[in-house]
N, C-alpha and C positions, 0 to 999 in steps of 0.2 A: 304374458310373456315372462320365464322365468330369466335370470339374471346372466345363463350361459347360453337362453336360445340364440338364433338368428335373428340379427335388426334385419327391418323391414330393405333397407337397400341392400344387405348381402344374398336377402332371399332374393330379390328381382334379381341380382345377378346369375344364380343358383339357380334359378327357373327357368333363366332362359337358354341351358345345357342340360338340362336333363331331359330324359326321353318322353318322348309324348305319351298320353295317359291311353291306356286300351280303352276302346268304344265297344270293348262286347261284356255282358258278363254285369253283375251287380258295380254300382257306382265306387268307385276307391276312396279310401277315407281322405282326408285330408293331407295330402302330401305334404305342408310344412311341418303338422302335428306328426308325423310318420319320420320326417327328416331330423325335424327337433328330437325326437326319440334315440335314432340311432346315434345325434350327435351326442347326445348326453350319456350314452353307451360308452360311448370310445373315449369320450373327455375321461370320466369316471372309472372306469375299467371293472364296473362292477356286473354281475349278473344277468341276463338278460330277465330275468324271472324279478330282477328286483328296480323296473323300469318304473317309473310314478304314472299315477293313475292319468295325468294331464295327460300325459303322448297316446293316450288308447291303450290297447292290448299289447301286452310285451310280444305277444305272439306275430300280430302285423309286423311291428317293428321289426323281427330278425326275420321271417320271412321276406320282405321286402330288402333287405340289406344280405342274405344268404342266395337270393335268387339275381340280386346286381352285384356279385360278389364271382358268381359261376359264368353267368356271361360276359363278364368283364366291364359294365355299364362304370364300376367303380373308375377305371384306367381312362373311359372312353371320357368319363365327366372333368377328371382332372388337368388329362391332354388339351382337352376346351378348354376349362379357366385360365391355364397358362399360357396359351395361344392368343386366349381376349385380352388379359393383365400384358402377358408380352407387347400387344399392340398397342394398349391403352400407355405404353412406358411406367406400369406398377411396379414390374419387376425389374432385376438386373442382373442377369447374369454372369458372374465372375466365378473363375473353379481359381481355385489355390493348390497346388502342389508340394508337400515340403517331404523332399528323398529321406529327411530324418524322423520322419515317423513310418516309412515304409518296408522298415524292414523285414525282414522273414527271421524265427528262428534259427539256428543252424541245424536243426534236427529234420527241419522243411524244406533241407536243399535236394532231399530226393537222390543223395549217391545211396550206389548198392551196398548193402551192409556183409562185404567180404572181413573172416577172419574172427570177429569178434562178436558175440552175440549176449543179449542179458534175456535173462528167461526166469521167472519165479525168483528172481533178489540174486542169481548166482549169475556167476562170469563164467562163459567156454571160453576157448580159445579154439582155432581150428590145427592146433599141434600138437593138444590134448588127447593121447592114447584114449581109446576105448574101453570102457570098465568089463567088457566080455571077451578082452584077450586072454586066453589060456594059455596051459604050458604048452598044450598040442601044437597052438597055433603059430607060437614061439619054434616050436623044433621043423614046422614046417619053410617056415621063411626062412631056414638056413638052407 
C-alpha cells in the first residue's frame, strides 16, 4: 500500500457502491489495484502512460475509468456515497450565498448594442456618413 492509496475501511466503504463484477469473459484484475490506479491518476494529474508498475497496466486503468466515465458509473458511485455519509451524519450540508461575489460584468447584461460599435480598435458611431457618398449622390438627395 503506497502512502496516497485507499485504507482498508474507505475501500469496504467504496466496494460496497460499486457495480458488480461481470461473470462472463476472462477474470478482472483486481479492482482495488485498478481503483488505486485511477486514484493516483487524478490525485497526481499526470499521464496515464506514466502510471507505476504497482496499479498493473496503465492501459486497464483508463479503460476501466473511460468506460465508467461514458456510462456514468462515476455519478452513479458518488450519488451513493453521499446518500450512505448523508445517512451515517458524515456530512452536512450547509450552501452559503453572498450577493457580493455574484455579480455579473456590465458587458453580460446582454442589452442590444444600438448606436455604438468597436470593431478592429476603431469606434463607429451610427451618425457617421458613409465613406461611398459621392458628389452624384449628394445632388440626388436634393
Amino acid at each position: 500500500m503506497s502512502r496516497g492509496d485507499l485504507t482498508d475501511a474507505q475501500w469496504e466503504r467504496l466496494e460496497a457502491v460499486l457495480p458488480p463484477v461481470p461473470k462472463m469473459g476472462r477474470p478482472p484484475r483486481d479492482r482495488r489495484q485498478v481503483f488505486d490506479g485511477i486514484w493516483w491518476r487524478a490525485r497526481t494529474g499526470s499521464p496515464w502512460r506514466d502510471l507505476p508498475e504497482r496499479y498493473g497496466p496503465w492501459e486497464t486503468a483508463y479503460a476501466v475509468f473511460r468506460r465508467w466515465q461514458i456510462d456514468e458509473t462515476w455519478a452513479r458511485v458518488l450519488k451513493k456515497l453521499q446518500v450512505k455519509a448523508d445517512a451515517d451524519g458524515i456530512i452536512e450540508w450547509e450552501v452559503s450565498v453572498d450577493s457580493t461575489v455574484c455579480r455579473a460584468h456590465q458587458h453580460a447584461a446582454g442589452a442590444s448594442k444600438r448606436g455604438l460599435t468597436i470593431r478592429a480598435g476603431r469606434v463607429r458611431t451610427a451618425s457617421r456618413p458613409s465613406r461611398t457618398t459621392t458628389v452624384w449622390d449628394a445632388r440626388a438627395a436634393d
